[in-house]
C-alpha positions as CSV (number, residue, x, y, z in Angstrom):
1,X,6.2,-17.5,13.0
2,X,5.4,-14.1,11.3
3,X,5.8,-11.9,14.3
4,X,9.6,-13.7,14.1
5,X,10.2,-13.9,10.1
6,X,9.3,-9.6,10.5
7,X,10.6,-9.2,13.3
8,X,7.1,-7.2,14.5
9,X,7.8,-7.3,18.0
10,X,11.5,-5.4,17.5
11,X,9.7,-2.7,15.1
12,X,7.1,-2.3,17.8
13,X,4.4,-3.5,16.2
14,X,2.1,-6.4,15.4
15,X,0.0,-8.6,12.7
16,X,-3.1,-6.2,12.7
17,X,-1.7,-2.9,12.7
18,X,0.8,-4.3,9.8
19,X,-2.6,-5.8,7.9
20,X,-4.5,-2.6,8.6
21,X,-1.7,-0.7,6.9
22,X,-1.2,-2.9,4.3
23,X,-4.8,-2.4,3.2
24,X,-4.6,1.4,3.8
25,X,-1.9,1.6,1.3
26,X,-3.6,-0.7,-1.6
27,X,-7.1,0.9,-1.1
28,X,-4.9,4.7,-1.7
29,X,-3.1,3.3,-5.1
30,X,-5.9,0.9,-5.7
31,X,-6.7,3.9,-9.0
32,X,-3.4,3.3,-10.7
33,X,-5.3,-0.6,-12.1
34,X,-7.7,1.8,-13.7
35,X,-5.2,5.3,-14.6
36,X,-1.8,3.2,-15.7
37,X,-3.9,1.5,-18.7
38,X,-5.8,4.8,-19.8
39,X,-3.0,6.5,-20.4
40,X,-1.0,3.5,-22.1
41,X,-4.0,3.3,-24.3
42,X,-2.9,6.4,-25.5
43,X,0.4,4.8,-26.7
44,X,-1.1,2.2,-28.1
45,X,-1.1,-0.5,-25.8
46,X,-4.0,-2.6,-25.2
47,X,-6.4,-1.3,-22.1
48,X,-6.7,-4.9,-21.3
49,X,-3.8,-6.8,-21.3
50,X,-2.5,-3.3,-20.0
51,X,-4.7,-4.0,-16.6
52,X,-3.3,-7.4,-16.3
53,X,0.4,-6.5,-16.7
54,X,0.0,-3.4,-14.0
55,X,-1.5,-5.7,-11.5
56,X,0.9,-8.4,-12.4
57,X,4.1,-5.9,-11.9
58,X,2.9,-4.0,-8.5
59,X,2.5,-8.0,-7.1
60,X,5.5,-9.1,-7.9
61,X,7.8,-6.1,-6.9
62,X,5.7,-5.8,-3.7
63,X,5.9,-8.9,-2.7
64,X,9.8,-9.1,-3.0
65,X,9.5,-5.9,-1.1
66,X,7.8,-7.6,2.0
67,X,9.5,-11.0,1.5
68,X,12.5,-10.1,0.4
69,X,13.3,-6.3,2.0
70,X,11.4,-6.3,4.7
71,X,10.2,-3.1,4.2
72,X,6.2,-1.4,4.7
73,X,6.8,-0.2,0.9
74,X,4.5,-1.2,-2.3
75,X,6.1,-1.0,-5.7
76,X,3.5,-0.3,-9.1
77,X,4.7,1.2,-12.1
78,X,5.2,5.2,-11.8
79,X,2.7,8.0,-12.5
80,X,4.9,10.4,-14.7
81,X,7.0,7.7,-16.2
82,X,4.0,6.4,-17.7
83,X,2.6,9.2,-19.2
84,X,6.2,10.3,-20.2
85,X,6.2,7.0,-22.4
86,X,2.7,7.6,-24.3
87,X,2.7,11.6,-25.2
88,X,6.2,12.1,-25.3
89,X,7.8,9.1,-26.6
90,X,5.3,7.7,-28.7
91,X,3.1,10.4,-29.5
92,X,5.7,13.3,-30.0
93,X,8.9,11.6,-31.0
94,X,7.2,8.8,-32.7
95,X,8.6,5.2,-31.4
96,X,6.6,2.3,-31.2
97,X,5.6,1.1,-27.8
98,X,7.6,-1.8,-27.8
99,X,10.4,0.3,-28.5
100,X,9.8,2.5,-25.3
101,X,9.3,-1.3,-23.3
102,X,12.8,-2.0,-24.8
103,X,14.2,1.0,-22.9
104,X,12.5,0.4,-19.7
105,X,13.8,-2.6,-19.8
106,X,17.3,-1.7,-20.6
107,X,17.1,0.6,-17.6
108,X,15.6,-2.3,-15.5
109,X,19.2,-4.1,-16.6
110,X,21.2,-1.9,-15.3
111,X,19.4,-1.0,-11.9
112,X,20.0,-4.5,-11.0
113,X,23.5,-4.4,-11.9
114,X,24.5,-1.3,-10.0
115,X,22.3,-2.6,-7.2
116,X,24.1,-6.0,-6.9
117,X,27.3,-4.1,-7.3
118,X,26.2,-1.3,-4.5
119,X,26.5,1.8,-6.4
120,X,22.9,2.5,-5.8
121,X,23.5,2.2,-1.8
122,X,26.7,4.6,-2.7
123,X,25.4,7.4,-4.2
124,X,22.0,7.2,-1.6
125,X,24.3,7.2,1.1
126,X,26.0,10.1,-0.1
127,X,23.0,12.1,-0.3
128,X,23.2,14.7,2.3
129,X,21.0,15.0,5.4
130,X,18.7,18.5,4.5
131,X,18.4,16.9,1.1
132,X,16.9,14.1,2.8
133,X,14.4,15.6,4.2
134,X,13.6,18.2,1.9
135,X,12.5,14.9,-0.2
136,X,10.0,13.8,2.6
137,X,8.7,17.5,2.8
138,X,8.5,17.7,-1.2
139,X,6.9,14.7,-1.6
140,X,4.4,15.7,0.9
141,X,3.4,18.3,-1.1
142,X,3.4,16.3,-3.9
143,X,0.5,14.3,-2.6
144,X,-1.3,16.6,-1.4
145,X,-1.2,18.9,-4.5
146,X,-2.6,15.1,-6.3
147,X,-5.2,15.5,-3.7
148,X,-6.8,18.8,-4.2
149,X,-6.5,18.0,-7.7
150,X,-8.4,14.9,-8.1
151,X,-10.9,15.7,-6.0
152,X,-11.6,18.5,-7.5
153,X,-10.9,20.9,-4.6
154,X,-8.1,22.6,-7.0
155,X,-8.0,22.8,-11.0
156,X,-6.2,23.8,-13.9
157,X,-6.9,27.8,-14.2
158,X,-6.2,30.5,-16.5
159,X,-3.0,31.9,-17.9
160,X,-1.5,34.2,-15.0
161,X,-3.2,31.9,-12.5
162,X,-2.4,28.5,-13.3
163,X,-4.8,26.7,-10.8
164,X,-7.5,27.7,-8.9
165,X,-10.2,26.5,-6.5
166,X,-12.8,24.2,-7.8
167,X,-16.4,24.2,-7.6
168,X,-16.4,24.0,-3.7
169,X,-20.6,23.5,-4.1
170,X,-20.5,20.7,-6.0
171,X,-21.0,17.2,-4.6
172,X,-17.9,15.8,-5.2
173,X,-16.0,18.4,-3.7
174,X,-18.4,18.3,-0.6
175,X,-18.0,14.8,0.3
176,X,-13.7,15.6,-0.3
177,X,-14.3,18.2,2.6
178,X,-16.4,15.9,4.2
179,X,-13.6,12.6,3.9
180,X,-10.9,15.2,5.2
181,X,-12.8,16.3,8.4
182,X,-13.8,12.6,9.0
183,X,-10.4,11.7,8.7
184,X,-8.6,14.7,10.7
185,X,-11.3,13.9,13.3
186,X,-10.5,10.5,13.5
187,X,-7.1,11.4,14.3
188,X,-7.4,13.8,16.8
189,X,-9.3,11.5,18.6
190,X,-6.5,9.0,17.9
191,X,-8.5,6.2,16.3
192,X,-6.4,3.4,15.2
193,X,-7.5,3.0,11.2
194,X,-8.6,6.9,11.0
195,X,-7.4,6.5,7.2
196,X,-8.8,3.3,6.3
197,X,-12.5,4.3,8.0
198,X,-12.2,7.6,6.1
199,X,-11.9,6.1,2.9
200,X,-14.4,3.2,3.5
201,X,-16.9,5.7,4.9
202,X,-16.3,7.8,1.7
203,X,-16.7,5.5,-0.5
204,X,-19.9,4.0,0.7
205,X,-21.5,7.7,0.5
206,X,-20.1,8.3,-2.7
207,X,-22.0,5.2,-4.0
208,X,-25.0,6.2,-2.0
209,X,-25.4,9.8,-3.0
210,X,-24.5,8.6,-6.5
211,X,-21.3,10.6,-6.5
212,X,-19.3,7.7,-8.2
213,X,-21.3,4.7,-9.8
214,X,-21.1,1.9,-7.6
215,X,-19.6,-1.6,-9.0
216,X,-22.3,-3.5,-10.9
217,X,-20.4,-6.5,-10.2
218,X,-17.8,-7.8,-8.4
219,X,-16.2,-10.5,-10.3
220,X,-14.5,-10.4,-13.2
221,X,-12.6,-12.7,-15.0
222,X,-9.0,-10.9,-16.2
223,X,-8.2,-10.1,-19.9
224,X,-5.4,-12.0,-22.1
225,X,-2.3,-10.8,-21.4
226,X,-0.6,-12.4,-24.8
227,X,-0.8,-8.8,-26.9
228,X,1.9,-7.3,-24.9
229,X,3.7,-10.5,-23.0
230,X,7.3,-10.2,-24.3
231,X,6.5,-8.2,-27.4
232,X,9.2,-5.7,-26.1
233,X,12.2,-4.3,-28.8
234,X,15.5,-4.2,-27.4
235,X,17.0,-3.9,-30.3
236,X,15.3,-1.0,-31.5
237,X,15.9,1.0,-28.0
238,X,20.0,0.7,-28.4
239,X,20.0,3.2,-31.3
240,X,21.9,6.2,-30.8
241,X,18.5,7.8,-31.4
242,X,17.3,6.6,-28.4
243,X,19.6,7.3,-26.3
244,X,18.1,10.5,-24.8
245,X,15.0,8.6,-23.9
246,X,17.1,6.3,-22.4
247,X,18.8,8.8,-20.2
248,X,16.0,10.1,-19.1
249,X,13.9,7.1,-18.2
250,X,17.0,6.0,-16.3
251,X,17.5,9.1,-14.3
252,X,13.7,9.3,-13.9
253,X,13.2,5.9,-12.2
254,X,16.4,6.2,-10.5
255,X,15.5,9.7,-8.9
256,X,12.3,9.1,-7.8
257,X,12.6,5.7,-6.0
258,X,16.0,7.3,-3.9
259,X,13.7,10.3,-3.2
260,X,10.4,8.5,-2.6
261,X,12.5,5.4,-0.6
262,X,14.7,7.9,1.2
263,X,11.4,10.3,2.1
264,X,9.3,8.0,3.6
265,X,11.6,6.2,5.1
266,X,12.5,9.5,7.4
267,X,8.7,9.6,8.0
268,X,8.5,6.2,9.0
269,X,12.0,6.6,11.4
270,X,13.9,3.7,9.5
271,X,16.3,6.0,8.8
272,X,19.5,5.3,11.4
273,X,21.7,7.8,13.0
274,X,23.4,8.8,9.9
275,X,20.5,9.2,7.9
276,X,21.0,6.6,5.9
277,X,18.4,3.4,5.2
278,X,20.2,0.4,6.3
279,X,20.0,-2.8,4.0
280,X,19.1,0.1,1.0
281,X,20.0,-2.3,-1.7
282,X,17.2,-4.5,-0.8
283,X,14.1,-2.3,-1.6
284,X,16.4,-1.0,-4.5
285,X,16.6,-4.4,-5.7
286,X,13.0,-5.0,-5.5
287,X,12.5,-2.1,-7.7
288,X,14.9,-3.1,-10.2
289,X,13.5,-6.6,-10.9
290,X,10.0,-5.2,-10.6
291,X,11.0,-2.9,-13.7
292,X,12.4,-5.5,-15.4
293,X,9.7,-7.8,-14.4
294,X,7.0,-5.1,-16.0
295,X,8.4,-4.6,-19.1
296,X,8.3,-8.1,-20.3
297,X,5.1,-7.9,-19.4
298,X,4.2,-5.4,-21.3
299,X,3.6,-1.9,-18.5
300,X,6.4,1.1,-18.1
301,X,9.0,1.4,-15.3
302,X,7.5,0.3,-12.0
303,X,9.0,1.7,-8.6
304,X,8.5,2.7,-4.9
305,X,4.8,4.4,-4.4
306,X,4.6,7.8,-2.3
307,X,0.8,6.5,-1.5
308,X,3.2,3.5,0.8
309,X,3.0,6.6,3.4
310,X,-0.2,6.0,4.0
311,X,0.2,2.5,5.4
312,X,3.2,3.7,7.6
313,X,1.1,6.7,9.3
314,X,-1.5,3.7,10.0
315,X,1.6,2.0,11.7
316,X,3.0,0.0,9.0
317,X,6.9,-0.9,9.8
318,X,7.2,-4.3,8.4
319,X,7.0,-6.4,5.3
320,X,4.0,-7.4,6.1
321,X,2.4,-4.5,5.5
322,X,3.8,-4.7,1.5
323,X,2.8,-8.6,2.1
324,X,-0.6,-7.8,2.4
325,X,-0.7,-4.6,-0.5
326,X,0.9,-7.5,-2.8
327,X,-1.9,-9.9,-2.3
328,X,-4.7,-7.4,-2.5
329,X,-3.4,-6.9,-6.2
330,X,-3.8,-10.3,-7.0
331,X,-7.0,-10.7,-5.7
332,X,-7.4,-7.7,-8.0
333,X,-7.1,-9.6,-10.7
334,X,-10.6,-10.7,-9.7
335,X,-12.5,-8.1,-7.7
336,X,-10.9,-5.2,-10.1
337,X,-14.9,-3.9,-10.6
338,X,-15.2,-3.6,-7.5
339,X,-11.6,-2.2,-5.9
340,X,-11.6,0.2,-8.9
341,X,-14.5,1.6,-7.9
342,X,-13.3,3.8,-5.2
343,X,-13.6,7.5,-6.0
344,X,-10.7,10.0,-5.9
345,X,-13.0,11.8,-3.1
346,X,-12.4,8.8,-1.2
347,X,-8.6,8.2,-1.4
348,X,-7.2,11.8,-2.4
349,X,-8.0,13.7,1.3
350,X,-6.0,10.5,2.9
351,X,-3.3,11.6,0.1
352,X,-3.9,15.5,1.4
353,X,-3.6,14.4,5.7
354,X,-0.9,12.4,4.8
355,X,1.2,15.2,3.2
356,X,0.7,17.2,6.1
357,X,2.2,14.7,8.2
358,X,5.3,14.6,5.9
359,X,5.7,18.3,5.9
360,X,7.1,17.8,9.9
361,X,10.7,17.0,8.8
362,X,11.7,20.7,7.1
363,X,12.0,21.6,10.7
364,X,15.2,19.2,10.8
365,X,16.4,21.3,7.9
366,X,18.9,24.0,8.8
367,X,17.3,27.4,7.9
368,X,20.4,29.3,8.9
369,X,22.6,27.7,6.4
370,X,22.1,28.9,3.1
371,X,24.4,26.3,1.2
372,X,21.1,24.1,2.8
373,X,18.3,25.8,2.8
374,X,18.5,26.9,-0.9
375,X,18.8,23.5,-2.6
376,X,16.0,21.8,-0.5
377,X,13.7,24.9,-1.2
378,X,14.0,24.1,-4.9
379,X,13.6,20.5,-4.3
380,X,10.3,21.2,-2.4
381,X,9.3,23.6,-4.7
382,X,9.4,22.3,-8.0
383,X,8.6,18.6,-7.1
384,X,5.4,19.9,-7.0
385,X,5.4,23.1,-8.9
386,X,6.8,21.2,-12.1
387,X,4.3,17.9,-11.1
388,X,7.3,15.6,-11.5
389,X,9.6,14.6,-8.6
390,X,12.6,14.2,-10.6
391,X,12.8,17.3,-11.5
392,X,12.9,18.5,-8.1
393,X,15.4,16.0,-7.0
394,X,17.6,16.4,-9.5
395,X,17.9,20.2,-8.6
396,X,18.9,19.7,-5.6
397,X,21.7,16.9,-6.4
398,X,22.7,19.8,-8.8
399,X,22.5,23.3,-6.5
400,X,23.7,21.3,-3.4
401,X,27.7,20.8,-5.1
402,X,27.5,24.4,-6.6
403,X,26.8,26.0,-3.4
404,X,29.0,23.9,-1.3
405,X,31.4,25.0,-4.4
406,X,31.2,29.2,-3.9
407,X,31.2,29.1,-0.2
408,X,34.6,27.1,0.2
409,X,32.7,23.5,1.4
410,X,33.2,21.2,-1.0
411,X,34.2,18.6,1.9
412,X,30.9,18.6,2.8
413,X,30.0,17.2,-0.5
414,X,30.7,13.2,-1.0
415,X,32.2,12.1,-4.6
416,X,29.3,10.6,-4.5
417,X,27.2,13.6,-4.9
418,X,29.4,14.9,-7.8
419,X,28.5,11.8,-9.7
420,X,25.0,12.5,-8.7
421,X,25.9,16.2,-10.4
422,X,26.9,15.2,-13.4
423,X,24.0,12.8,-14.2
424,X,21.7,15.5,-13.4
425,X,23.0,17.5,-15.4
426,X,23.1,15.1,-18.4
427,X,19.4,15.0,-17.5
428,X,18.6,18.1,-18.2
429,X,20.6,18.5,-21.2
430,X,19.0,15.5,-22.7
431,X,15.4,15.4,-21.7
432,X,12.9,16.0,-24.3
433,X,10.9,18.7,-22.8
């Protein structure tokens, strides 16, 4: 009955790869139950009830993912966004955090609507093909560049040389090295659940060498969620003030899950002849109600996680894969001592192999064409360069047109695209940098 309901046997591929992937892709986002509330905390919201309503949010827009879309993807509220919300919204322009909730929510609104109404699928599906897959290339970058870093393997530098290598002698940088061999290892050797053992493996030294402090319990009983549970303002968030942090948390959310859905999906090969995601305003809609869903509950705008790659280079195709992510964070709810307790030496050099694996598709972008080549180098580029996919996304959805513009093209651009154009470009008029 669940080979059938997913349709494994048609995606080539059965229960235990899908349940193997499914776990590879919680045990690689398994920090954001831990990193989401910290930096909430900072905007005032409650670490918590904060837990509770970031586990709450990445179940219920994952499971609509795998139930509902079908798709190997987990959803969890968004790296970037979050920290957007609590030092620049609340901290440098001075709203409440209910107010910034009110916004995310607004947002979550109108996803759902454009969704229903198939704009979303429009303006994907007018997203041309070397902007595709510079997306899968940037994000691949993007994780591995969130590798190095939280292992430890890169750091913040000096001005004039903004990072620089860590302390390659130290133990926690050691076993990093030591997780990406295992892993790369495990690879060439084509062992099924290379990822998964690397992390496992990792995480057991890490505990044993006393790299990371292992759990000193398992079970814990989770925190009342009633401090934030509806204490959203809407009201507050439709002033005319607001409307730049609106903008900005719209085009944010809306960026990042085409890219991230889009890039992983040409990873994965769901991607059809056109290079287009068929049934796209299914996972779109996942991610809508999964925003909305998460600001009554009290986190910031939840969304489609890069880390789902990891579950697709173990094998994942179906929603099963998201099936089993989803229930993991519930059982989270639980066991968060003990899944929290995995150290960025374990999970960050899976985030590093599985960039390089994302890297392969710049060699379907055409190198000879300049009108191409130029926009998705920006895209690659400052996706990770500026630490924020949007902004590389958004470059590209604005150099694309202009080029296409000066060489005589502009056929090759859909009116889609221009639409795209002209949001980005409201984006960066309006965002409070």
């Amino acid at each position: 009955m669940i080979k059938k309901f997913f349709a494994l046997e048609e995606l080539g591929t059965n229960v235990k790869t899908e349940i193997l992937a499914g776990v590879t892709t919680f045990m690689t986002m398994a920090y954001i139950v831990v990193v989401n509330p910290a930096i909430l905390q900072v905007a005032g919201i409650p670490k918590g009830p904060s837990m509770v309503a970031t586990i709450l949010s990445a179940f219920f827009g994952t499971i609509i993912m795998g139930v509902y879309a079908k798709r190997p993807f987990a959803i969890a509220p968004y790296m970037g966004e979050n920290a957007f919300v609590a030092y620049t919204v609340v901290k440098v322009l001075g709203y409440s955090w209910q107010t910034a909730l009110g916004a995310i929510f607004i947002g979550g609104v109108l996803f759902t609507l454009i969704t229903i109404l198939k704009l979303r699928s429009w303006l994907a599906n007018a997203i041309p093909l070397g902007l595709k897959y510079s997306f899968a290339v940037g994000i691949g970058l993007f994780l591995t560049f969130i590798g190095l870093n939280d292992t430890g393997l890169v750091k913040l530098g000096v001005p004039g040389a903004p990072v620089q290598v860590g302390n390659i002698r130290s133990p926690e940088a050691l076993l990093a090295v030591f997780a990406i061999l295992l892993i790369a290892i495990l690879i060439i050797k084509k062992v099924r659940g290379a990822i998964l053992i690397g992390i496992l493996a990792t995480t057991f030294l890490s505990f044993i060498f006393k790299i990371a402090p292992a759990p000193t319990r398992w079970l814990s009983l989770p925190p009342s969620l009633s401090p934030i549970f509806l204490k959203l303002d809407i009201l507050g968030a439709l002033s005319w003030g607001f409307f730049a942090v609106i903008l900005t948390v719209f085009v944010m959310d809306f960026v990042d899950t085409m890219g991230t859905l889009i890039g992983v999906s040409a990873r994965a090969g769901l991607l059809d002849e056109n290079g287009n995601l068929p049934e796209i305003e299914k996972p779109m809609l996942a991610d809508a109600l999964a925003t909305v869903f998460g600001a009554l509950v009290g986190t910031t705008t939840t969304g489609t996680f890069i880390e789902s790659a990891t579950g697709i280079e173990e094998g994942g195709r179906s929603g099963l894969t998201a099936v089993v992510t989803a229930l993991l964070f519930l059982v989270c709810l639980f066991f968060a001592p003990l899944f929290t307790a995995i150290p960025a030496q374990a999970y960050g050099p899976a985030l590093i192999i599985v960039g390089m694996f994302m890297i392969s598709s710049i060699t379907k972008i055409d190198f000879s064409d300049y009108t191409e080549l130029i926009p998705a180098f920006f895209v690659i580029t400052l996706m990770s360069f500026t630490y924020n996919l949007g902004i590389g996304i958004t470059a590209g959805f604005v150099l694309y047109p202009i080029f296409k513009l000066v060489s005589g093209r502009t056929k090759e651009v859909a009116s889609g695209l221009w639409f795209l154009f002209v949001l980005s470009i409201l984006f960066y008029i309006f965002f409070p940098y």
